[in-house]
C-alpha positions as CSV (number, residue, x, y, z in Angstrom):
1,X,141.9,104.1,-78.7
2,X,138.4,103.5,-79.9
3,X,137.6,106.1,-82.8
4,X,133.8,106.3,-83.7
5,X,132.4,105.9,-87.7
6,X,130.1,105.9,-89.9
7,X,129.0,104.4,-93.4
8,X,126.8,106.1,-95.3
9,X,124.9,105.8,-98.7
10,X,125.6,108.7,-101.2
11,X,124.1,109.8,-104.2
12,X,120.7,108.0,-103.2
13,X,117.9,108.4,-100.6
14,X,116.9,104.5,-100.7
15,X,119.3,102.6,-98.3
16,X,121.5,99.8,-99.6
17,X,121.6,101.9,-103.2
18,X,124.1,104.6,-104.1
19,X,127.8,104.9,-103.7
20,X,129.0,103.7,-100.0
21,X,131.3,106.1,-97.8
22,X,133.2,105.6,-94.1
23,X,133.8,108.4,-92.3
24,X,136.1,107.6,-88.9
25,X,135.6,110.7,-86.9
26,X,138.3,111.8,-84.1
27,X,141.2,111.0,-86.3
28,X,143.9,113.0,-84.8
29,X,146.5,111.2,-84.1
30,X,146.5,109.0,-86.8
31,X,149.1,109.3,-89.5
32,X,149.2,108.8,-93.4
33,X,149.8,105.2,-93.6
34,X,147.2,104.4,-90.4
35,X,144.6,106.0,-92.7
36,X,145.6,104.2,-95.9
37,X,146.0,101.0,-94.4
38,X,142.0,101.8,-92.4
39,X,141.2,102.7,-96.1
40,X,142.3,99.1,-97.2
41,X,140.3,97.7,-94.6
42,X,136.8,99.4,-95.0
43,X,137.5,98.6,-99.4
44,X,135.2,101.1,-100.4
45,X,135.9,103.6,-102.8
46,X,136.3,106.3,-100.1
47,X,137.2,106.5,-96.8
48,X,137.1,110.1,-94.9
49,X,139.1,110.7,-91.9
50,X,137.1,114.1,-89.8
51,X,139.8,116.1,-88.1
52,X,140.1,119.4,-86.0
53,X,139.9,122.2,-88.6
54,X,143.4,124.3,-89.6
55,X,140.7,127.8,-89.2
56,X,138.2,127.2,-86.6
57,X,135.7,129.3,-88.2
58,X,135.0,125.8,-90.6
59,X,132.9,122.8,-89.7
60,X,136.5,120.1,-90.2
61,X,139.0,119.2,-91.9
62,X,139.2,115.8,-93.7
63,X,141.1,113.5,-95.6
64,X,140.1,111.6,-98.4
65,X,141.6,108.0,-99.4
66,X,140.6,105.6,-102.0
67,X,142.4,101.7,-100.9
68,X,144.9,102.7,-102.9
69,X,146.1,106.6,-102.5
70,X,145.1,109.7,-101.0
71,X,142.6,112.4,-103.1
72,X,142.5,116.0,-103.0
73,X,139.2,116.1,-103.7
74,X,136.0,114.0,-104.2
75,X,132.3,113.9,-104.6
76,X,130.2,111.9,-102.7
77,X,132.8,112.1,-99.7
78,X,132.0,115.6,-99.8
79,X,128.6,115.4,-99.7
80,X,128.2,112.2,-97.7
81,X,130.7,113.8,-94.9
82,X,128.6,117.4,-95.5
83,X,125.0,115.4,-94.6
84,X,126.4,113.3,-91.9
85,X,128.1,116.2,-90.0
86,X,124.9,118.2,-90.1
87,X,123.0,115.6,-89.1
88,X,124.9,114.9,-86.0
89,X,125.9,118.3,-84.8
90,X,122.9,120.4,-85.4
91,X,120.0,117.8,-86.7
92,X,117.6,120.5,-85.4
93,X,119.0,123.1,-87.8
94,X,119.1,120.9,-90.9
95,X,115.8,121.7,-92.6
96,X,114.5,123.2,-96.0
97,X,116.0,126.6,-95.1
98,X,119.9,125.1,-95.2
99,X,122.3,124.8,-93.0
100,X,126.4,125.6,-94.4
101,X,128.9,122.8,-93.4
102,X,132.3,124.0,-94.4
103,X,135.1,121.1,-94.6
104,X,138.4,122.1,-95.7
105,X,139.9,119.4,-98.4
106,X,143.5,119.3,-99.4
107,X,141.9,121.2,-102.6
108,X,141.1,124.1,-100.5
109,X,137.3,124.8,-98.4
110,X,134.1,123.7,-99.6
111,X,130.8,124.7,-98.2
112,X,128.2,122.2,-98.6
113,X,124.2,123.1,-98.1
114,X,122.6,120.7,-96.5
115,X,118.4,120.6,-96.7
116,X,116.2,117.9,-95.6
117,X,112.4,118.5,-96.6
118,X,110.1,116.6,-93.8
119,X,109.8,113.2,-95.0
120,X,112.9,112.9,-97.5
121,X,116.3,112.4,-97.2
122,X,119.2,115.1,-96.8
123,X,120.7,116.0,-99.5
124,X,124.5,117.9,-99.6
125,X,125.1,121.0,-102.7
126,X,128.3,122.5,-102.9
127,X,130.0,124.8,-105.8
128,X,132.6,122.4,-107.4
129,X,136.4,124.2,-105.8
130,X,138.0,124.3,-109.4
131,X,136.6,124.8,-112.9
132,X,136.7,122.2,-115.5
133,X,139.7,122.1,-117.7
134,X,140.9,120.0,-120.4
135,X,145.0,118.7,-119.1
136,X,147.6,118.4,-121.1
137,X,148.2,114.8,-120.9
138,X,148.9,112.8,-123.9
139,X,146.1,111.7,-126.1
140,X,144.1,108.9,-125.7
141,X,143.8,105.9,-128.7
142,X,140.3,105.5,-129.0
143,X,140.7,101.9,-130.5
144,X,143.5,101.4,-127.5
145,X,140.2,102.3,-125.6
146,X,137.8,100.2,-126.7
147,X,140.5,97.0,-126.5
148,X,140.8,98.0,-123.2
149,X,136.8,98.2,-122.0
150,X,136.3,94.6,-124.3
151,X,134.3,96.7,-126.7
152,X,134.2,97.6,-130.6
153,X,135.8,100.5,-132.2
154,X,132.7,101.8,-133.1
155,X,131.5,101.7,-129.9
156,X,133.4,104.6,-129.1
157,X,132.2,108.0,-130.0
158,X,128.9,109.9,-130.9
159,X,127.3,113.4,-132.2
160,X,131.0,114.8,-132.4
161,X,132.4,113.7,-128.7
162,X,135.5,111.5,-128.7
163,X,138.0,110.5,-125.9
164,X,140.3,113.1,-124.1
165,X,141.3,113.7,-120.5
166,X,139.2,115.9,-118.4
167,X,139.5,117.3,-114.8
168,X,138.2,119.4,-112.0
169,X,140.6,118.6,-109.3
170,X,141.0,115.2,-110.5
171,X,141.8,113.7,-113.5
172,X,139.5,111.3,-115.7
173,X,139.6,110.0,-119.4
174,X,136.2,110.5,-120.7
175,X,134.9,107.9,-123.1
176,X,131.8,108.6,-124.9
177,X,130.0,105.6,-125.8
178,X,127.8,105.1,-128.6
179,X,125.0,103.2,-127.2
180,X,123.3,102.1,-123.8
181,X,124.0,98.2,-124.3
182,X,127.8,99.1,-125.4
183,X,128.0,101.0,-121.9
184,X,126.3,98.2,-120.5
185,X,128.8,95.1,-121.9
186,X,131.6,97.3,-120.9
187,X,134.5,95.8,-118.9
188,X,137.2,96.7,-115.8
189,X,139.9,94.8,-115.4
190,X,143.6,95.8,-114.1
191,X,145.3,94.5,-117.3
192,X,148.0,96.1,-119.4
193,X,145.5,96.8,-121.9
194,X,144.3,99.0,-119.2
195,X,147.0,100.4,-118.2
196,X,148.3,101.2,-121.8
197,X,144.9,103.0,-122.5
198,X,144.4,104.9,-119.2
199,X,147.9,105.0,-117.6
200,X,150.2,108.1,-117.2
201,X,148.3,109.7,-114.6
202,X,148.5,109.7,-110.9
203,X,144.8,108.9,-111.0
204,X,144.3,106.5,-114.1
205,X,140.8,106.3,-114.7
206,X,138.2,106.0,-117.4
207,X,134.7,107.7,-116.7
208,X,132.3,106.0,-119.3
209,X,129.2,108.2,-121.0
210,X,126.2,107.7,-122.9
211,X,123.4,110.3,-123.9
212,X,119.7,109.4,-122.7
213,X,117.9,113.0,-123.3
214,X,118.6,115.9,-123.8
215,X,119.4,116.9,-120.1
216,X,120.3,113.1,-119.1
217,X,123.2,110.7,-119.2
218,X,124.2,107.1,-118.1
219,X,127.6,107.0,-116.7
220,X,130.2,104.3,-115.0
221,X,133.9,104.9,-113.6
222,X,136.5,102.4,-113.9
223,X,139.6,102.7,-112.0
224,X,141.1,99.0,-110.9
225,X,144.6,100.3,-111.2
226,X,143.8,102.1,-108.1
227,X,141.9,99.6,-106.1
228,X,138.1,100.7,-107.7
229,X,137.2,98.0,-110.3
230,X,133.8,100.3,-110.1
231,X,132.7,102.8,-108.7
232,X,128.9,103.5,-108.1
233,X,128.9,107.6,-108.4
234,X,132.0,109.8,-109.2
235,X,130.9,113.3,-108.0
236,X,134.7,114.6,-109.1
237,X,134.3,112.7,-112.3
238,X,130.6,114.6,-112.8
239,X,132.3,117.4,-111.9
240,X,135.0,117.4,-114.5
241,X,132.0,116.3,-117.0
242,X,130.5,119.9,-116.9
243,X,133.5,121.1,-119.3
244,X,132.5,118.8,-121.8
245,X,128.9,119.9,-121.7
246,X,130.0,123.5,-121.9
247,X,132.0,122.3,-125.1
248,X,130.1,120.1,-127.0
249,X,126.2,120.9,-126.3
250,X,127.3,125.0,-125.8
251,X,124.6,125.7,-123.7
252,X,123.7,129.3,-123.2
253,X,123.4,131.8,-120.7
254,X,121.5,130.9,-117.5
255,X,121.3,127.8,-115.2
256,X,121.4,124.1,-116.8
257,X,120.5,121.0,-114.8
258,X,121.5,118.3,-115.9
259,X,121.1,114.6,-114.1
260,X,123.5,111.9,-114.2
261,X,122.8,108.3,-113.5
262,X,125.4,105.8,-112.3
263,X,125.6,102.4,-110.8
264,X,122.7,101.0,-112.6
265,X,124.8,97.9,-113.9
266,X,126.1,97.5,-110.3
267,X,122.9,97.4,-109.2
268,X,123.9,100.2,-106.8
269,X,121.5,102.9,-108.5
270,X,122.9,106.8,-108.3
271,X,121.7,109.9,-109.0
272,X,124.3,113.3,-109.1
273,X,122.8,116.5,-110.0
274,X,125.0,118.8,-112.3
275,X,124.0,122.0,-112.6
276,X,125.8,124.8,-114.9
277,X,125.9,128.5,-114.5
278,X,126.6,130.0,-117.9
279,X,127.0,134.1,-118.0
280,X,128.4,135.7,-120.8
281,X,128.9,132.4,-122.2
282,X,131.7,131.5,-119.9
283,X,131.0,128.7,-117.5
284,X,131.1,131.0,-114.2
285,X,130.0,128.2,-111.5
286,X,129.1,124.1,-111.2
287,X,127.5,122.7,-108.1
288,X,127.2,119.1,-107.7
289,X,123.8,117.6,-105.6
290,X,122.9,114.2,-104.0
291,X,121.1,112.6,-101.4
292,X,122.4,110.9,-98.7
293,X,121.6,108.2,-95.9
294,X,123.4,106.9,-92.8
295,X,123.6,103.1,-92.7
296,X,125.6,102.3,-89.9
297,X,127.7,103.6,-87.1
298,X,130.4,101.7,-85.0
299,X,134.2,101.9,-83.3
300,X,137.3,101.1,-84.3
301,X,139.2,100.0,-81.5
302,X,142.9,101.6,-82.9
């Protein structure tokens, strides 16, 4: 059976930049271990599969594998698979006015708003499904940390932040680092040391930060115990992020932007917009933002 897809780059409106995303449309049919092993072969950080949706008042249902596991939820497929399904089913409709594609994840529906203003690439919002939190998973060493990244204790740290696990449908161990080169010199490799230092999760991975104003950040995700040695934007991860924001910068009430850029030492530049809506001092809503651009389309004769 031949089953159409796509590729895509997310979190970017320049071709060849951004975090890369398949989506195989048509994918009924196909069972759990078809979808992993597809995952293997494309060896991107995600792979979506588009399905018929459970309520048929939603744009699709899809499924969300890494080359290694399955995800509830994640970022730039959302917003990748959001674009690209406006673009092809109602391209006339996508414009600066919005149009609402609503995909249900295993995390439960998200609506993304997709816009394209004449000239510029679409770009995919949606309100993150689940708050930030802070698990309860044991603590991280930062020195165990920093052994495992080939950096310097000192490295990690700065104005008060320090490692801990974070999560918003996913879970990440945040590492702040202290400085751009540090970030930069930084180093994935599925070792023990890794392991040791990120392990005990069902999704062990380290999402590196570094302050460049007072609205901006430099970030990378490491996750080669799971296939990703690095990955060039983490929506999930970004999403997770605004809880450590709301914690340590204690922003007040009204609406924050803040950007994030990833993929710069990839060479795979990325942009994700976070934005935070604070009432009553309680972090009421995130939405995550990006741009996104088809690259190619083809079958897959399975």
């Amino acid at each position: 059976m031949k089953r159409r897809f796509h590729t895509l780059d997310v979190f970017t409106d320049t071709p060849l930049a951004g975090n890369p995303l398949a989506v195989v449309h048509d994918s009924a049919g196909l069972d759990t271990a078809a979808m992993q092993a597809i995952a293997q072969e494309f060896n991107l950080s995600e792979t979506v599969f588009v399905l018929p949706p459970d309520d048929p008042v939603n744009t699709a249902r899809i499924r969300i594998f890494t080359p290694a596991n399955e995800l509830p939820f994640a970022g730039h497929p959302t917003v990748g698979t959001g674009v690209l399904l406006a673009l092809l089913r109602a391209p006339d409709k996508v414009s600066a006015a919005g149009l609402v594609v609503a995909l249900e994840e295993i995390i439960g529906t998200i609506k993304v708003d997709v816009t394209r203003q004449q000239g510029k690439a679409a770009r995919g919002l949606f309100s993150i499904p689940k708050l930030p939190e802070f698990p309860a998973l044991p603590p991280r060493d930062p020195a165990q940390i920093a052994a495992a990244l080939g950096l310097a204790p000192d490295d990690i740290g700065f104005e008060g932040h320090a490692p801990c696990n974070i999560a918003a449908g996913a879970p990440y161990t945040a590492v702040p680092v202290a400085t751009l080169d540090a970030l930069a010199l930084a180093q994935s490799l599925p070792t023990p040391a890794f392991e040791a230092a990120f392990g005990g999760t069902s999704h062990p991975c380290a999402y590196l930060y570094a302050r460049t104003g007072p609205n901006t950040w430099q970030t990378r995700m490491f996750a080669p115990l799971i296939g990703i040695m690095e990955d060039p934007a983490t929506g999930s991860a970004a999403a997770a992020f605004a809880g450590l924001i709301m914690a340590h910068d204690q922003p007040g009430n009204g609406v924050h932007q803040h950007i994030l850029a990833q993929g710069l030492e990839m060479g795979r530049p990325s942009q994700i917009v976070l934005t935070l809506h604070v009432h009553g001092g309680v972090l009421e809503e995130v939405t995550i933002g990006g741009a996104a651009v088809i690259i190619s389309e083809g079958t897959l004769d399975l």
